[in-house]
N, C-alpha and C positions, 0 to 999 in steps of 0.2 A: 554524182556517181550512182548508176543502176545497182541495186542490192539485191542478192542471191533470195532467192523463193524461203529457203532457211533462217537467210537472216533477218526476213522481213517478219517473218512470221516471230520471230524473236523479240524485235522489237514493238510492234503490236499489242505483245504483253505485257512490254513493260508501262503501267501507268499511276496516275495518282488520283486514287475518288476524292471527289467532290474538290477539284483544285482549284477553283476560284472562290473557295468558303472552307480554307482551312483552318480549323478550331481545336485539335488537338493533335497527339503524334500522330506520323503516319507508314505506311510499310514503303521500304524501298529493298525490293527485291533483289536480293544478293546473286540469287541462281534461276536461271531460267531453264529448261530444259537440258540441263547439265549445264548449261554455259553460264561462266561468273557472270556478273557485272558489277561495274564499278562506279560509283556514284562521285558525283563532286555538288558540294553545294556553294553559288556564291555568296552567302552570308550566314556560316557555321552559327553566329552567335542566336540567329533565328530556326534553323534547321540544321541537324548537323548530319554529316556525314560518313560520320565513324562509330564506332562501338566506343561507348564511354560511361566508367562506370558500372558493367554490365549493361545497361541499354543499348540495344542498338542502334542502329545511326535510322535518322528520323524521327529523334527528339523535337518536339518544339515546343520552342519561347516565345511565347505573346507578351505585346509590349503596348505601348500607351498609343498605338495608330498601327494601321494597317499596313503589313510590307510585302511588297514583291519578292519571291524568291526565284530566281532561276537552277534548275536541278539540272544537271548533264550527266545523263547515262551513258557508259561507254560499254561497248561488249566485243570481243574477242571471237571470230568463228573460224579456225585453222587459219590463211594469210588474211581474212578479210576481219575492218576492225570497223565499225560503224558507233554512232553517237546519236543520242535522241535527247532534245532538250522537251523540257518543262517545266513550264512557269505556272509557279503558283503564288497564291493570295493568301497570307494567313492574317487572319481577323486580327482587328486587336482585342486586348483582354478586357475581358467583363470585369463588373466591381465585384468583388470577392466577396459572397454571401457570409452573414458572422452568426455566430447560435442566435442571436437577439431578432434576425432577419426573419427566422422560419413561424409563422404565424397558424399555420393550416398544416391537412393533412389530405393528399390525395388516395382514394380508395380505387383500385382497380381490379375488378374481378369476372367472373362468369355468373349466371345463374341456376342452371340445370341443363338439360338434357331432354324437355320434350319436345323442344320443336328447333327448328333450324337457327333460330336467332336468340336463342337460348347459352349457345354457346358461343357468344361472339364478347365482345369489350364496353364494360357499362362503365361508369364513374360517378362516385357520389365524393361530397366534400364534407369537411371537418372543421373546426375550428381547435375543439380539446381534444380529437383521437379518438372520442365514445360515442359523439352524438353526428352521427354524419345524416345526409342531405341525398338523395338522388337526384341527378342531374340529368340533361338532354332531354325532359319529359317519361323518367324512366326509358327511355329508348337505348339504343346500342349506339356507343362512341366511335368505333371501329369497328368496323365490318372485314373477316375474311374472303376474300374469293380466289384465293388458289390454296394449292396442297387438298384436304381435308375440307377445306371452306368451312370450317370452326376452327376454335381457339379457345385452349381453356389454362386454366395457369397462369395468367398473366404475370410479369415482375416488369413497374417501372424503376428506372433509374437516372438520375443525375448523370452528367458526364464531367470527367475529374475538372475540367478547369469552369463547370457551373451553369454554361446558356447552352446545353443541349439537353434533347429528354430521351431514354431511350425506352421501348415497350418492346417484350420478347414472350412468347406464348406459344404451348404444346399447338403442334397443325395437329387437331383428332376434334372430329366428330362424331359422338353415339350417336347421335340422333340418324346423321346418313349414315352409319353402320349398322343400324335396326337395333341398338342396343346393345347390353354386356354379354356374351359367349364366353365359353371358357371349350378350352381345347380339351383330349384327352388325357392330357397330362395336368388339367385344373387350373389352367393356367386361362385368365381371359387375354381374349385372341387382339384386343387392343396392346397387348404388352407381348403379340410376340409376331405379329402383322402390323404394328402402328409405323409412322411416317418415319423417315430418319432426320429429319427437319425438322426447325423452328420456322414460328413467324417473327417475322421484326418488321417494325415501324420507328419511325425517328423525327422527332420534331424540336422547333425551336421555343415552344410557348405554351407547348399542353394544349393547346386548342387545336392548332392544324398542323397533321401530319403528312407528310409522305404516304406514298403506294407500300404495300404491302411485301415485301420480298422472304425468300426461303432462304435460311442459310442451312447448309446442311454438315451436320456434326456428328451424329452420332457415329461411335466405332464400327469396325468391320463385321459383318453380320448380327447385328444390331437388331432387336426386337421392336423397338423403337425410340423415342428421343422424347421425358416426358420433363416437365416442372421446370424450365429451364432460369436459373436466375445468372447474378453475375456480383463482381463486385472488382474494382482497381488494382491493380498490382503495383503499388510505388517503388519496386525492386525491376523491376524490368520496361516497365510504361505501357502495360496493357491492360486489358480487359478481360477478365476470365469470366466466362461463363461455363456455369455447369449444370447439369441435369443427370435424370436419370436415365439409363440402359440396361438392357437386358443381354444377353450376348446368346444367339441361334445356332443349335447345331444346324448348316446347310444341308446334310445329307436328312436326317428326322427332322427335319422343324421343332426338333423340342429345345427348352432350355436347355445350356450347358454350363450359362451361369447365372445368377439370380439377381432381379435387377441391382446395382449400385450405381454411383457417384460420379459421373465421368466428367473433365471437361476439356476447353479450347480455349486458346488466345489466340486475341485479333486487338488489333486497331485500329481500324477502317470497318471492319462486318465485311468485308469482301475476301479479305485476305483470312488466313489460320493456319495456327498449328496441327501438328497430329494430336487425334483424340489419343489421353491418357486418364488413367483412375487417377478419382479425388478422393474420393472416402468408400471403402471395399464393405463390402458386408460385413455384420458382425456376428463373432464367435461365441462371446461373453453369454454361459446361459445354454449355449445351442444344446438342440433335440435331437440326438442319436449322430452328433455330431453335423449336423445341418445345418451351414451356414444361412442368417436370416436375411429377408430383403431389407433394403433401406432404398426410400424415396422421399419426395419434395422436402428436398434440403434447402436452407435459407439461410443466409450467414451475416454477421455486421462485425465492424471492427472495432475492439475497445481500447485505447490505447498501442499496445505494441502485441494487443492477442485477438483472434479471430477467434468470433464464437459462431456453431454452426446448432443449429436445432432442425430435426430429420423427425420422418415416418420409418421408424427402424422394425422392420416384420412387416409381410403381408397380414392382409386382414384379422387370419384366423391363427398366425404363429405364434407361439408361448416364446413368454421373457420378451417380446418387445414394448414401444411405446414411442412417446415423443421425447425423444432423447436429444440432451443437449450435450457437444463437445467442445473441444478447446484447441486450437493447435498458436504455434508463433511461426510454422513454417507454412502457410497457405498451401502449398502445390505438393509437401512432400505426405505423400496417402497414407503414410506410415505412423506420422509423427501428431493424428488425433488422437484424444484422449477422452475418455465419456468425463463429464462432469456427473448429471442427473438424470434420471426419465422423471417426467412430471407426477409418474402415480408413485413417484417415492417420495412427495413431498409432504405427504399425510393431511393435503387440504379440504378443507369441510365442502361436502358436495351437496348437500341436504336442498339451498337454494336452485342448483341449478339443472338439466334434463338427464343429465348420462350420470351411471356409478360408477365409472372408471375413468382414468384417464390416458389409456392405454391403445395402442393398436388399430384395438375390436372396437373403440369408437369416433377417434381424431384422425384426421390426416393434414394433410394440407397445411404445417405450420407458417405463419409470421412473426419475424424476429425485426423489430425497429426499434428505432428510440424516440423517445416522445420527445418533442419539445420545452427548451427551456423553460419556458413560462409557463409550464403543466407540469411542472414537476412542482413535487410537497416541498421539497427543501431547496433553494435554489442551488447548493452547492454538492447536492447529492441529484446525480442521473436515474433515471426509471426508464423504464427498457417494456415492452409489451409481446405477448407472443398472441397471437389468434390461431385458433386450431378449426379446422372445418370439425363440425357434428356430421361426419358423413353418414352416418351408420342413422342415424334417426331423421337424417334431413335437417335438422334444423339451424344449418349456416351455422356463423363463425360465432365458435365461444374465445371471450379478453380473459388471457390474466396479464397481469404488472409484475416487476418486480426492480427492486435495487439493489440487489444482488444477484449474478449470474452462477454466483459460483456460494448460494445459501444452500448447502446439499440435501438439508435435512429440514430446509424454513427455523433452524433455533433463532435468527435475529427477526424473523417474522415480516421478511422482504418481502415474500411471494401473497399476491393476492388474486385469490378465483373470484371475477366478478358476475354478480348477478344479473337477471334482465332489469332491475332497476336503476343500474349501474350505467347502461348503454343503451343506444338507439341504434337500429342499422337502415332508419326507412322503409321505404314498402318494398324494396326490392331483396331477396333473400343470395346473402351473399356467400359468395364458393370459391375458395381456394384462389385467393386474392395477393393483393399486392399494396401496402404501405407505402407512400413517398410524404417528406414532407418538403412543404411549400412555402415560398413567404407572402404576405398579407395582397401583393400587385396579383400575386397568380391566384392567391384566393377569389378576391374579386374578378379577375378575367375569367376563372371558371364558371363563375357562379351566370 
């Protein structure tokens, strides 16, 4: 049966990435151009195809072998009703990594800004989380070449069911933008001309990835899209990534809001939601009622609460720092709560390069957990935050702690460690990225 120029083009869209190597949920498009669709799957217990639970349909269940699924799209265009099958492959399930598995630690970061390969993807490895390794010969692991053709920010990530990697990183370049400008309203011109796009890379083994692809997320008139990380939503079966944005008057090019927290769910990286706020600027403090910036936000999950640790104020704003919050509702932007800023923990600075711990000298924080077998007590977790010394250059200062929520250090969780304390190799690291690994990936990277 010949299919109308409309209906083709309808069906056309509707697909399934990567369907011969399916490894987790996937989208199956409800509405296409106004028009429903409706899905059948022939083996719900592997793919479903309905809303269940709050998930929508394109759940999947990996099982101990590989199975075929056939998916049949059906769509409706005034009399005419057409069908579009596809068959997919979903993998079977990996062995489930246990805490005892994770041996290592992957370091993923930038190094500066003076020359083009400055800002591209290095990696050094770990064994304890302090003394890491540069790897590739000090060279760059990934390389840029569209958007910006840099990449700074990196965040890798796990994928929820365990044999995928994924790398996501700000598209910006200082170096081809001749450096930092600031506009006449103070504002530098990377945060209100920057890209509206990320970079993303995906791989199965940390050693070889994929082409480079743009996803683009940032909100409508969007300054641009910076620090981007992510973390699993087991309420819905997606991926949230967020970063920061700026929000542009179109008529002045000036700000109209001041960068925050925005983000998106996908589950594929092809498909997304609408951009919406994650964590809004904060009030708490403000100067003449001036709401403060908050940026490179990084978040882990403890139990049944998400802790999130933020660059809350630009550079030179009063009342901010590297502030830690807490929410149990992930997506609702309302429902965070500050716990501490680090320069309220009254920690002895005398070993280390900066006298604050505020604003005016960190950015760029890491929130991870270390390793079972690196921790002091086996039955007590320690948690690590690394903050960029951006203000003096001098890469990433570690503190520890085993308690997130010690407000004031009275149990004497929190530790600012010295350069005795850690190694970073010869390469000076920026506003990076924590994964950890087990001992197979340790050795393949190395």
């Amino acid at each position: 049966m010949i299919k109308s120029v409309e209906m083709q083009k309808i069906l056309d869209q509707i697909m399934i990435p990567n369907a011969s190597d399916v490894r987790g949920n996937i989208t199956l498009l409800s509405n296409v151009d106004g028009v429903n669709v409706i899905w059948e799957s022939s083996n719900t217990d592997v793919i479903t195809d309905k809303e269940i639970d709050g998930k929508a349909a394109g759940v999947v269940t990996r099982g101990k072998t590989d199975v075929t699924v056939k998916l049949t799209a059906t769509v409706s265009l005034e009399k005419e009703i057409a069908k579009k099958e596809i068959e997919v492959c979903v993998v079977k399930a990996p062995t489930p990594i246990t805490e005892d598995d994770y041996q290592g630690y992957l370091f993923g970061h930038f190094i500066g800004e003076e020359n083009e390969n400055q800002e591209q993807i290095y990696f050094a490895v770990s064994e304890d989380g302090l003394h890491f390794k540069d790897t590739n010969d000090c060279k760059p692991v990934l390389t840029s070449t569209i958007g910006e053709k840099g990449v700074r920010d990196p965040f890798l990530y796990r994928s929820h069911e365990g044999d995928r990697f994924f790398l996501i990183a700000t598209d910006l370049s200082i170096f081809h933008r001749g450096g930092w400008f600031q506009n006449e309203q103070g504002y530098y011109d990377a945060s209100t001309t920057g890209s509206e796009y990320l970079v993303f890379w995906e791989s199965l083994d940390l050693v070889n990835w994929g082409e480079p692809r743009l996803l683009k997320v940032a909100p409508k008139n969007a300054g641009m899209a910076w620090a981007p990380e992510m973390i699993y939503n087991d309420e819905t079966g997606e991926y949230i990534i967020f970063f920061a944005s700026s929000i542009m008057n179109p008529e002045t090019k000036y700000k109209a809001k001041p960068n925050a927290i925005y983000y998106v769910a996908t589950r594929d990286f092809v498909h997304f939601s609408d951009t919406k706020i994650f964590i809004d600027n904060q009030t708490d403090g403000a100067v003449d009622g001036k709401e403060r910036e908050i940026i490179d936000t990084t978040v882990i999950k403890v139990g049944d609460t998400y802790y999130s640790a933020s660059k809350d104020g630009d550079n030179a704003e009063k009342n901010g720092g590297i502030r830690i919050m807490k929410t149990k509702n992930l997506l609702d932007a309302n429902s965070w709560e500050k716990v501490l800023d680090l320069d309220e923990l009254g920690l002895d600075l005398s070993e280390v390069k900066i006298d604050v711990l505020d604003n005016s000298s960190l950015e760029g924080p890491e929130l991870f957990q270390y390793n079972k077998r690196d921790w002091a007590d086996p039955n007590v977790p320690e948690y690590g935050i690394m903050a960029d010394q951006y203000m003096i250059g001098a890469g990433y200062l570690p503190l520890t702690t085993t308690d997130l929520e010690d407000v004031d250090n009275a149990k004497n969780s929190w530790k600012l460690l010295s350069e005795k304390d850690y190694s970073f190799d010869q390469l000076k690291k920026r506003h990076g990225t924590i994964l950890r690994i087990t001992k197979e990936e340790v050795e393949r990277l190395r």
